[in-house]
C-alpha positions in Angstrom: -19.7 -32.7 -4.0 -20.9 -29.4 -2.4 -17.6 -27.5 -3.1 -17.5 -28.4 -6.6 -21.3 -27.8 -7.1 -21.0 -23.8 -5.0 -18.0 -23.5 -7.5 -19.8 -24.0 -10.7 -22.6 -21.9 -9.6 -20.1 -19.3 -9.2 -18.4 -19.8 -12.4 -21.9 -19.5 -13.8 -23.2 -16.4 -12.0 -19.8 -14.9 -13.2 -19.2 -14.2 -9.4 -15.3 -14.2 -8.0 -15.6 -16.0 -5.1 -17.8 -18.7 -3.4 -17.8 -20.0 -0.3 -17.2 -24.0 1.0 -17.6 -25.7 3.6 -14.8 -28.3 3.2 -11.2 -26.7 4.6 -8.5 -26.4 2.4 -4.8 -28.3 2.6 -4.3 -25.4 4.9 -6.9 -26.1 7.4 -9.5 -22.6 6.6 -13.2 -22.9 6.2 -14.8 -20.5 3.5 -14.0 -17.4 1.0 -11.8 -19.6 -2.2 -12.0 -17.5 -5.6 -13.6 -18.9 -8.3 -11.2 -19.1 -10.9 -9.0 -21.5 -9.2 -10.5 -22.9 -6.3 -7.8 -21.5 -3.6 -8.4 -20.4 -0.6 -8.5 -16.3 0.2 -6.7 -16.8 3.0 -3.7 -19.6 2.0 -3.7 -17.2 -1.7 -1.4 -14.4 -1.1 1.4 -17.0 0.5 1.1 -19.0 -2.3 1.8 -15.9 -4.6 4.4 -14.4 -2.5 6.0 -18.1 -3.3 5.6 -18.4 -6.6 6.8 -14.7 -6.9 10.0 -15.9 -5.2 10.9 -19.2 -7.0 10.1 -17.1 -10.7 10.7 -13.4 -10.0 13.4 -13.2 -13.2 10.8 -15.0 -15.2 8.0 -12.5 -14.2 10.3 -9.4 -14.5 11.4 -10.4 -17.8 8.0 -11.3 -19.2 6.6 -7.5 -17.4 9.8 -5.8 -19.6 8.4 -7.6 -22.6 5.1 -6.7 -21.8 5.8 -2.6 -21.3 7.9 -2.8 -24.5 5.6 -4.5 -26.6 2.5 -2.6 -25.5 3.3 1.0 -24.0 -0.2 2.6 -23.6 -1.4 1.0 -21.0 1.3 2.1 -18.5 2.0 5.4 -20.1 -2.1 6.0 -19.0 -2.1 4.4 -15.6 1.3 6.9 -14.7 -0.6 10.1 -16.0 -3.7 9.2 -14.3 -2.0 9.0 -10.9 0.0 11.9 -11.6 -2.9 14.4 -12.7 -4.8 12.3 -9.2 -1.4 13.3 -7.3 -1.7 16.6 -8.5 -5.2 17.8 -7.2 -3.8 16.7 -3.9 -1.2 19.8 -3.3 -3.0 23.0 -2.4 -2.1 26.7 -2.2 -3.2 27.5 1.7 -0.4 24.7 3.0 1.9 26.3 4.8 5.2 25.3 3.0 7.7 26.2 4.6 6.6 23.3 7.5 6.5 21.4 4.2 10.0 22.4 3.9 11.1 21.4 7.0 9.7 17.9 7.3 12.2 17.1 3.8 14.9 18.7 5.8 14.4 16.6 8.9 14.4 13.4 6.9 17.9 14.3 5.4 19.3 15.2 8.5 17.7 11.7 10.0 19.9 10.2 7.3 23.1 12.1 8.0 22.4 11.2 11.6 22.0 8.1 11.4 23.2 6.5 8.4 19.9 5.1 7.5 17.3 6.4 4.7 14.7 8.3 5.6 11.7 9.4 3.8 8.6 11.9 4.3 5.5 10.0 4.7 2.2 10.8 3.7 0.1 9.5 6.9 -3.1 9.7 4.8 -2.0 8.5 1.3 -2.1 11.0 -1.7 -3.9 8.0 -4.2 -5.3 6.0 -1.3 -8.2 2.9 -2.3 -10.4 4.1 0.3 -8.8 7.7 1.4 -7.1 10.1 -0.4 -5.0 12.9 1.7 -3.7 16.1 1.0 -0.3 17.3 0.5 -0.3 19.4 3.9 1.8 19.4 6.9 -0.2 17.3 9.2 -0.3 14.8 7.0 3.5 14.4 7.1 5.9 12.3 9.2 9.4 11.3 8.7 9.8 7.9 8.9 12.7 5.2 7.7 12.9 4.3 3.8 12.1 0.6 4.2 8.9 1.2 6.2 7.7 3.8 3.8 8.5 1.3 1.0 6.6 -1.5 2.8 3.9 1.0 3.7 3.3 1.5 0.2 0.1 3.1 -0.4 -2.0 2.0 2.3 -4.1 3.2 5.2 -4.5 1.8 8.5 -7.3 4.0 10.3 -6.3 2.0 13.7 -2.8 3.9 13.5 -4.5 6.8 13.9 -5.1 8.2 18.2 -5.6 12.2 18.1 -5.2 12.3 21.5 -6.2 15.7 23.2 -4.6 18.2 20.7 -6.4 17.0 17.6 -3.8 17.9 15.6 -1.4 15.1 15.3 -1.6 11.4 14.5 -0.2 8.6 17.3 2.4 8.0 15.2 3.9 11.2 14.7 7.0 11.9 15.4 7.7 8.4 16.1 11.2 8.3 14.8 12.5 11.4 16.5 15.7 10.7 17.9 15.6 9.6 21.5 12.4 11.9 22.2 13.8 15.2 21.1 12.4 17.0 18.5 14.6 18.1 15.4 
């Protein structure tokens, strides 16, 4: 009775979670969102499932969506892209730029696999937004870039002594040496 009551009281305080104190099928006490009742924890395997077993369905239904209604795309991409923009600055020193796009093809001839320049600090973050500047580069592999995605983990980040370079630069660098 408890669970059901906190959940209409949500409901009615238009709030998007509540909390319970009876575990879900999974076993986790707490944070369930209103609209459906699933737990916060147990909610992004369940859509990663569902995601899986209908991704046709759900592609097919997005293509119908984009076509049908345009605008709101269109405006998301030229927000981001006028955001991106105020991100590159004159002062950064480009040709280091440069070379950090060179590095990541030659990582790919050298090794076969595909490489991409990272922004450490995303351009568009939630929380952070970075700047298009060589310190905030690093070459890393295409499919951790791609499953980076626009996130920010400050506990990546150990300046060491120097300041001037995050823990994780340079990471990929072939057997130590610096290309």
């Amino acid at each position: 009775m408890i669970r059901t009551q906190a959940r209409k009281i949500a409901i009615a305080n238009n709030e998007k979670y509540y909390y319970s104190n009876v575990p879900c099928k999974n076993g986790h006490l707490g944070k369930r969102k209103t609209n459906n009742g699933i737990c916060v924890i147990c909610f992004p395997k369940i859509k990663k499932e569902y995601y899986a077993k209908n991704k046709e369905k759900i592609l097919t239904r997005t293509k119908e969506l984009r076509q049908i209604n345009p605008i709101p795309s269109r405006i998301s991409k030229v927000i981001n892209e006028s955001k991106r923009r105020t991100r590159f600055v004159k002062w950064a020193d480009q040709d280091q730029i440069a070379l950090h796009y060179i590095k990541a093809k030659f990582m790919e001839w050298f090794t076969g696999e595909k490489y991409q320049v990272d922004h450490i600090i995303p351009l568009c973050g939630k929380n952070v937004c970075g700047l298009h500047v060589e310190n905030n580069l690093q070459v890393i592999p295409a499919h951790i870039n791609n499953s980076k995605r626009n996130h920010f983990n400050e506990e990546e980040l150990n300046y060491g002594t120097d300041h001037s370079r995050p823990k994780n630069y340079g990471y990929y660098e072939n057997m130590g040496r610096k290309l």
